[in-house]
C-alpha positions, -999 to 999 in steps of 0.1 A, spaced: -513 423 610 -498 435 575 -499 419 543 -457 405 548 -467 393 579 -495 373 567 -479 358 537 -449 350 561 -469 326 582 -487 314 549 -462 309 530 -445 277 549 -483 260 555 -488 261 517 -457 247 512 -461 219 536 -503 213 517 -489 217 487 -457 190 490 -484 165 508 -511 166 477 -482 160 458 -469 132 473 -508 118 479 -512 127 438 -480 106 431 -490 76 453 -518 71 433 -507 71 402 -474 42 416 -476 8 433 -465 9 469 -462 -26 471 -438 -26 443 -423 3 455 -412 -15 487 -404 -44 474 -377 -23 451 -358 -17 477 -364 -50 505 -344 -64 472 -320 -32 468 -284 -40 466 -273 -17 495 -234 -14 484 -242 5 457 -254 32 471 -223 39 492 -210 52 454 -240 68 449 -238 84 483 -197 95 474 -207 111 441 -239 132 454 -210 144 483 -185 153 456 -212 168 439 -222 194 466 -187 197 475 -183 215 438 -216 235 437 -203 251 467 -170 259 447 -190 272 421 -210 295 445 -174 307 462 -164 319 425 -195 344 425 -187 354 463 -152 363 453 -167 379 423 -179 404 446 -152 408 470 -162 386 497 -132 372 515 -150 343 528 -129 309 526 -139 279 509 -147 262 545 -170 287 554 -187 287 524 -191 252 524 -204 250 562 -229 281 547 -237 257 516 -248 229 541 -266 249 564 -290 265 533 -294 227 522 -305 221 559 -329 257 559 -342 243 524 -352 209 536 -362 210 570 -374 242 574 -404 249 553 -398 286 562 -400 323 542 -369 327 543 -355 292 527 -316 281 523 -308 314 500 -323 337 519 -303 324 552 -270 328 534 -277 366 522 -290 371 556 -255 356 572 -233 371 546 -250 408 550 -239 405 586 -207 390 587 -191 413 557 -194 447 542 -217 438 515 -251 447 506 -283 428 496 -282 434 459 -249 418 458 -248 389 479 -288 382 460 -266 387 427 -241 362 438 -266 332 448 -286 340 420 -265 337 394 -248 304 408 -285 291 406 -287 303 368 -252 288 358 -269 255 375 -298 261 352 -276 267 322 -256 230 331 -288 212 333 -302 228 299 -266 224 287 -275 183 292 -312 183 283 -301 197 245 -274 166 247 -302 139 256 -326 152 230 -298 143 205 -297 103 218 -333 95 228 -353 85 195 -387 100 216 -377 137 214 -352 132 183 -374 148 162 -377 184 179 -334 179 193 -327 206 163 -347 230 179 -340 221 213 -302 229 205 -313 263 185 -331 279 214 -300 265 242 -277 279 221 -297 314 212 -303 316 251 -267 311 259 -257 339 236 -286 360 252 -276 353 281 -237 357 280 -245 388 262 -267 406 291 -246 391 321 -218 407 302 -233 444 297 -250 445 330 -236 423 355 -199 428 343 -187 423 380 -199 391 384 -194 377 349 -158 374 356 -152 333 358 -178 326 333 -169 297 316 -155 280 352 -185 287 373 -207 276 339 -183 244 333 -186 236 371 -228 236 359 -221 209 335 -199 192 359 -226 190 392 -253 181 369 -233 150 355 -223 139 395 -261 145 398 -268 119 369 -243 94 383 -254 94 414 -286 84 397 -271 56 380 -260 41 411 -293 43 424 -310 28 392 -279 1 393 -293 -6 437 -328 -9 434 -320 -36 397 -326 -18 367 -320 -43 338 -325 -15 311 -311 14 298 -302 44 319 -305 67 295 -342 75 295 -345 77 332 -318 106 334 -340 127 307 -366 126 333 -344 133 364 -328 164 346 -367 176 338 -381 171 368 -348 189 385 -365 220 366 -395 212 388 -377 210 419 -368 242 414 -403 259 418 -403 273 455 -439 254 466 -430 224 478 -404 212 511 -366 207 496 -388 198 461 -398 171 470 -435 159 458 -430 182 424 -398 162 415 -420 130 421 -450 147 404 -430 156 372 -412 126 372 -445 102 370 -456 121 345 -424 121 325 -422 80 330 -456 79 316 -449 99 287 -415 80 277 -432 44 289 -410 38 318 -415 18 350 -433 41 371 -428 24 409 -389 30 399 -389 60 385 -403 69 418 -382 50 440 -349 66 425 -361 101 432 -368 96 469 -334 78 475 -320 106 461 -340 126 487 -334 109 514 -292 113 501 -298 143 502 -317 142 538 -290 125 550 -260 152 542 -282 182 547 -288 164 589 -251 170 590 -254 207 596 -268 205 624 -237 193 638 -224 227 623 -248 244 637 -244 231 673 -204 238 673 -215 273 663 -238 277 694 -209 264 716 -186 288 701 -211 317 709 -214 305 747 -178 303 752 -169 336 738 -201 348 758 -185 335 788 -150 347 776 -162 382 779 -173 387 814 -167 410 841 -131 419 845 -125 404 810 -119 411 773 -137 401 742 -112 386 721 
């Protein structure tokens, strides 16, 4: 057995070790009675908002992403590409896999159109990086209104600011092709991080939060950066992990800093189950055109 082959079958058991010491690591550090009694006393109506805006929110990331497909001539339709979307949500989650949510839609897209790797890997890439820029985009705001980092905001903003012209400059000279939509697919960043944040706030406004907000989004949007580290299931237990530590640093209540990231999980859960409905319909259509295309008949 080669070395791909090894790290293959590796790979997914690591990530399933790693998420569950981070979850145990988290669970010691929070009250689980507290925890559940957060949300026996949830008021349940608002997350029905919270649910709407994390929708809306995926709903526009998957625009964003269609802007880089279309930047490289893929004539794929904005229904397909959100069906696609969903289905790498479900891969990311639920599948603790090599290939992860990406990976399945370069695969798909390298089969279904006349495209090659580097292109479609340019494409999902660079939708994650305009994410990236929205979320920085944010931080640098925050660092301006929370009196904890206040002091280091000016050079927070400096290095966003020297990294976006760093980085427009290079996607410019060398990815030309799918710089074109720049400042739509970068303002649709800003936009999906702020339906992130209010999806949040509905969350924080279920399980009772009596103070301010604020603080509580500085550590969603940092431990989103976390989330992003491929070591863990769908991110979860190094969200949780980053954001106990950031509610120790800032002085926040720890059981509900907690208990806002896993209902945004299990949000999250919850829309990502829905491609499997997707993916069922697809297996129908398969049969039937499999059965459509027996003797004495024509594949349509």
């Amino acid at each position: 057995m080669d070395k791909k082959k090894v790290w293959n079958i590796l790979k997914p058991v690591l990530k399933v070790v790693f998420t569950i010491l981070a979850l145990w690591l988290v669970y010691t550090k929070v009250d689980l009675t507290a925890v559940r009694r957060l949300w026996k006393e949830a008021n349940v109506w608002w997350l029905l908002p919270a649910a709407c805006t994390f929708i809306i929110c995926q709903v526009i990331t998957s625009f964003r992403l269609l802007y880089f497909f279309r930047n490289i001539g893929l004539p794929i339709t904005a229904m397909s590409n959100f069906r696609l979307y969903i289905q790498g949500m479900f891969y990311n989650l639920f599948l603790p896999s090599g290939i992860g949510g990406d990976g399945y839609k370069i695969i798909v897209l390298k089969r279904r159109y006349a495209t090659t790797h580097k292109e479609v890997f340019s494409a999902v890439f660079f939708d994650r990086l305009a994410g990236l820029w929205g979320l920085g985009f944010l931080v640098s705001c925050f660092s301006l209104a929370m009196p904890e980092v206040r002091q280091y905001s000016a050079w927070i903003l400096l290095g966003f600011i020297a990294g976006s012209v760093v980085y427009y400059w290079v996607l410019r000279k060398y990815f030309n092709r799918i710089s074109r939509h720049f400042f739509q697919t970068h303002l649709l960043g800003i936009c999906t991080q702020s339906l992130q944040l209010a999806t949040v706030a509905f969350i924080l406004a279920a399980l009772g939060c009596s103070t301010s907000y604020w603080p509580y989004f500085a550590i969603f949007l940092l431990s989103s950066l976390a989330s992003l580290f491929p070591f863990s299931i769908g991110g979860l237990g190094a969200r949780e992990v980053a954001i106990v530590w950031g509610a120790g640093t800032f002085g926040l209540n720890k059981d509900l800093a907690v208990s806002v990231s896993l209902s945004f999980y299990l949000i999250t859960m919850i829309m990502a189950l829905s491609a499997i409905f997707i993916l069922f319909r697809k297996e129908r259509r398969e049969q039937a055109g499999a059965a459509g295309t027996g003797p004495g008949q024509g594949a349509d």
